[in-house]
C-alpha positions in Angstrom: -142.7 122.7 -245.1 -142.9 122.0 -241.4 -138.9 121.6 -239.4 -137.2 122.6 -243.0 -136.9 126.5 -242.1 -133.3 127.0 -241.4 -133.2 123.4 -239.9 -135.5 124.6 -237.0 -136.2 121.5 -235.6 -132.2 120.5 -236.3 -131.4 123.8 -234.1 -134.1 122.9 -231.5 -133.4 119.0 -230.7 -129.4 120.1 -230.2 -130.7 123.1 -228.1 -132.3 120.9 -225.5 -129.9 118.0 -225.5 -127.5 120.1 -224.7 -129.1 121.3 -221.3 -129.6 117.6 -220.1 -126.8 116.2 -217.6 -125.4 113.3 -219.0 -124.6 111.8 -215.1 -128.3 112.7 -213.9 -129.4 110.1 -216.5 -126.9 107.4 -215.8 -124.6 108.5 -218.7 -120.4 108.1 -218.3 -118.8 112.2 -218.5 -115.5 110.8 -219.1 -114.2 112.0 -222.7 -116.9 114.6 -223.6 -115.9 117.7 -225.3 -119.6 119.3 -225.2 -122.0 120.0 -222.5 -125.4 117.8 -222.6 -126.0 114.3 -224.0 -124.6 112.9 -227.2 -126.8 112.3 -230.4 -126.1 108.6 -229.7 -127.5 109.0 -226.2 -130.7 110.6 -227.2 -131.2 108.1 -229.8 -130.7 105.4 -227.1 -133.2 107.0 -224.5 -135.8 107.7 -227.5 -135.2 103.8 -228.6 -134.6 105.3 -232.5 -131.2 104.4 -234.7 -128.5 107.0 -234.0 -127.7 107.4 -237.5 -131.8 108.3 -238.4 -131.8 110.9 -235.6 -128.5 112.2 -236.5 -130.0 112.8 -239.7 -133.1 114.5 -238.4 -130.8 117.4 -236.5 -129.0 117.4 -239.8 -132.1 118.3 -241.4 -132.1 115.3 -244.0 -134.2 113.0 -241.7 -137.6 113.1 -243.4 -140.8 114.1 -241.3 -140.7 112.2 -238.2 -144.5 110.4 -237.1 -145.9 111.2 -233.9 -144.5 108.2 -232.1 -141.2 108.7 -232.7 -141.8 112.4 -232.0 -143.2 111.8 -228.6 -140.1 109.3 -227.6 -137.7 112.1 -228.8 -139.8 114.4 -225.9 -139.8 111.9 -223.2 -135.9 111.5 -224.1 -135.5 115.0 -224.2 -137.4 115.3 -220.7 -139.7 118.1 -222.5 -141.8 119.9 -220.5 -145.5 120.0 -222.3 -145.2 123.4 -223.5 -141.5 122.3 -225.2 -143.2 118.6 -226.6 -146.1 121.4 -227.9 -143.5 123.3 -229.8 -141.5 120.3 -230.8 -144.6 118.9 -233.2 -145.5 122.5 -234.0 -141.9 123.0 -235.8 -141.7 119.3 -236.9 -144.9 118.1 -238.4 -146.7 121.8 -238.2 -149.8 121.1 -235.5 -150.0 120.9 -231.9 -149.6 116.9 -230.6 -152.6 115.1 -229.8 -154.3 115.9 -226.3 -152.9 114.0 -223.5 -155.8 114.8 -220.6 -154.0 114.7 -216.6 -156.2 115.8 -214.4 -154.6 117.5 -211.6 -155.8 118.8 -207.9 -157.7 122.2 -207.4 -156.6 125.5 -208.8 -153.6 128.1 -208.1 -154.3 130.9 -205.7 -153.6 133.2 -208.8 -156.5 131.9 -210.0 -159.0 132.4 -207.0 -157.6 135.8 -206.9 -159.0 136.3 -210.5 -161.9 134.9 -209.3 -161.9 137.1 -206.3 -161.3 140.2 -208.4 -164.9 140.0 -210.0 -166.9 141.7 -207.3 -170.2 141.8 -209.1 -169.7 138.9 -211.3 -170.6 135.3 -210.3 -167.2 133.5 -211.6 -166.4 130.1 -211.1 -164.0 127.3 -212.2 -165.1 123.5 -213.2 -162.6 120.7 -214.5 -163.6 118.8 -217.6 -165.8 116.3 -215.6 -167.6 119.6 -214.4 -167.3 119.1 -211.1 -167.2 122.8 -209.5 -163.7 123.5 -208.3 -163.8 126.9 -207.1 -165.6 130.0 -206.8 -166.1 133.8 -205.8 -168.6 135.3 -203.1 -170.9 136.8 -206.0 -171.3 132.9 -206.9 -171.9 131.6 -204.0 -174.6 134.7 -203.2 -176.0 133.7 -206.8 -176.2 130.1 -207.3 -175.8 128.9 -203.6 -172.3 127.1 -204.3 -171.3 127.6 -200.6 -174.1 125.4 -199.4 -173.6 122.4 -201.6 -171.5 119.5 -200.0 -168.8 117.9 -202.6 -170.7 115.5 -203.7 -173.6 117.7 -205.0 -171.3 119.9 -206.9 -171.5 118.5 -210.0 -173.1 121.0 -212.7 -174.1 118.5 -214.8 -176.5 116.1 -211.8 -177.6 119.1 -210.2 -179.0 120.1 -213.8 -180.4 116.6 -214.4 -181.5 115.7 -210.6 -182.0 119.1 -208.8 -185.5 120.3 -209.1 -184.1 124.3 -207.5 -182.0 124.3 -210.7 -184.4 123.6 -213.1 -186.6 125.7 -211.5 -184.5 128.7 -212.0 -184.2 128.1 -215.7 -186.7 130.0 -218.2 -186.2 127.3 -220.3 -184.5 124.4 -219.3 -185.0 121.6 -222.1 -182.7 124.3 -224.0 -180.3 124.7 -221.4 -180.2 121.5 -221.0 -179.6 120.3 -224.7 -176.7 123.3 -225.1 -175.1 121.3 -221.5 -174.6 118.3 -222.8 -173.5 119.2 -225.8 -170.5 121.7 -224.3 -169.7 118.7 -222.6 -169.4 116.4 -224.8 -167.0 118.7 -226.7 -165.4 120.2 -223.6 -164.3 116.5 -222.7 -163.2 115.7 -226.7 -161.0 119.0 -226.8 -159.4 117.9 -223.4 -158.7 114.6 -224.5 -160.9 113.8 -221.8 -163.6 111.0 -223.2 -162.4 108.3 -221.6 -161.8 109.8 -218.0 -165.5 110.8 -217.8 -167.0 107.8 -219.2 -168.0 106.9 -216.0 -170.2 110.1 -214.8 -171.6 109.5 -218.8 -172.8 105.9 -217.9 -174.3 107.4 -214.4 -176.2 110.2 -215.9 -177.7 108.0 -218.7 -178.8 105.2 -216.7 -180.6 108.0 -214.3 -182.1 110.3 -216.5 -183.8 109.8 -219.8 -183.7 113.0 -220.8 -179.5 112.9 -220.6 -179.6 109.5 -222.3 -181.8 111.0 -225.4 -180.0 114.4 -225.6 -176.6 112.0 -225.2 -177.7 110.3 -228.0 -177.8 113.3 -230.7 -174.0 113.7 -230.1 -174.5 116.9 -230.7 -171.5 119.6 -230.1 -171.3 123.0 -228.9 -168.7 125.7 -228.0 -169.9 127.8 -225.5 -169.2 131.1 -227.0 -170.6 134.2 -225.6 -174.2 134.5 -225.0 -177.0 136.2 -222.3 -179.2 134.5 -220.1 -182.2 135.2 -217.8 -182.5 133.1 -214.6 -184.9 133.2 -211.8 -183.5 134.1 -208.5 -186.1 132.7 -205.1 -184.7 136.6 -203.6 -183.3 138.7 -206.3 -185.9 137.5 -208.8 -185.0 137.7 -212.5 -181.5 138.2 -213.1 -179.7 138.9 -216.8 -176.5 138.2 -217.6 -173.7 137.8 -220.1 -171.4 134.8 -219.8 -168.6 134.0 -221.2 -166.2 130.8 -220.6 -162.3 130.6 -221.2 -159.8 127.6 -220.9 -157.0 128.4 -218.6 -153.5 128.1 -219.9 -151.6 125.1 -219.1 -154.8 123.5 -217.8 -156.8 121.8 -220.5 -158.8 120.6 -217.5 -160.0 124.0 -215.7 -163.2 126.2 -217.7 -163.4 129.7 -216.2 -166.7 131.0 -216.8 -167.8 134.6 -216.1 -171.3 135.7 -215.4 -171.3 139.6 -215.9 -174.9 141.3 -215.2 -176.2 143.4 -218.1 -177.7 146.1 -216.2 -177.5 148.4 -213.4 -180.4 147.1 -212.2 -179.0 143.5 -212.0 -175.6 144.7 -210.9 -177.9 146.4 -207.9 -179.6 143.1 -207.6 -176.5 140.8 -207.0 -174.9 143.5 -204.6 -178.2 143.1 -202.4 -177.2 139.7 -202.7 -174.3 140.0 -201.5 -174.8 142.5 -198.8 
């Protein structure tokens, strides 16, 4: 049963009460015997009775709900990786997604990107608005040209006729698209943030509207693709996408070519 083993969650909640400073947080330090705030003072800043959360490090507190759970962070000053563990040893599951979207990426990140010589690599936020890139990108899909406003995956798949040109078969792409979306924005606890690029794109394009519509779902897994390149002609490659840690808003995805031949192509590219 979830917080019961050993009193894990007892052991924890003490744990990081004790590392607060009681004066930081407006708290008297007259009379105390232990570092870190009081169970009383927790209680207080978590708006809970004292005597229930005494209870709950004693281990006889029942399972608390995700409310109180989420006071008990905020009182605790948790980071999100701590208020992650705290429901994982509590109730047994990570806590519901809270999305934050957050300004560009970490130069560790564009140094990954950076790393991927012949590999067109970028990374786009939940709204998928294109963030950053590498120089095989840009050779490939043209990403250095585009102003900000254009660099929106999902309009210049809808509006741009050079990107459906360079799709084999674009209703598919398109369909698969929408559907990572929608469950790139669910999983990100995102749906309300981009509600407002979903009411753009189906008011402009019937074909978003009617593939919005099937509320269809997809991961988007590992796959091939051919595209058509206006210099390099057809190009194949594998992609593959990852969510970054401690970014639920950032997608890295990896285009790696399948063949010498296309690895020869993108260096030309490049070149």
């Amino acid at each position: 049963m979830p917080g019961t083993n050993g009193n894990q969650l007892g052991t924890y909640l003490k744990d990081r009460r004790a590392k607060l400073d009681p004066a930081a947080l407006g708290f008297s330090m007259t009379r105390r015997r232990t570092p870190g705030l009081r169970r009383e003072e927790v209680a207080q800043r978590a708006n809970v009775s004292a005597t229930w959360y005494t209870w709950l490090e004693q281990g006889r507190g029942g399972l608390p709900s995700a409310d109180v759970l989420d006071r008990i962070a905020r009182a605790l000053m948790l980071t999100d990786v701590e208020r992650e563990h705290l429901f994982f040893i509590a109730l047994g599951h990570p806590p519901e997604v809270r999305y934050q979207a957050k300004e560009g990426i970490s130069p560790r990140i564009q140094r990954v990107l950076d790393a991927l010589e012949f590999s067109p690599a970028f990374v786009k936020t939940v709204t998928w608005d294109l963030v950053a890139w590498n120089r095989a990108a840009a050779a490939v899909f043209g990403y250095d040209a585009l102003a900000p406003e254009h660099r929106n995956i999902l309009r210049r798949l809808f509006f741009d006729p050079q990107a459906r040109a360079v799709q084999f078969d674009w209703a598919s792409v398109a369909r698969f698209a929408v559907a990572a979306f929608r469950a790139d924005t669910a999983r990100a606890g995102a749906s309300a943030d981009v509600q407002e690029l979903v009411d753009e794109l189906r008011g402009l394009s019937p074909e978003f509207e009617m593939l919005w519509r099937e509320n269809d779902v997809r991961t988007h897994g590992e796959s091939t693709k051919q595209f058509r390149h206006p210099v390099a002609g057809v190009l194949e490659v594998e992609y593959s996408a990852f969510w970054i840690d401690g970014r639920p808003d950032l997608n890295l995805v990896i285009y790696n070519p399948v063949t010498p031949k296309d690895v020869s192509k993108i260096r030309k590219l490049l070149g």
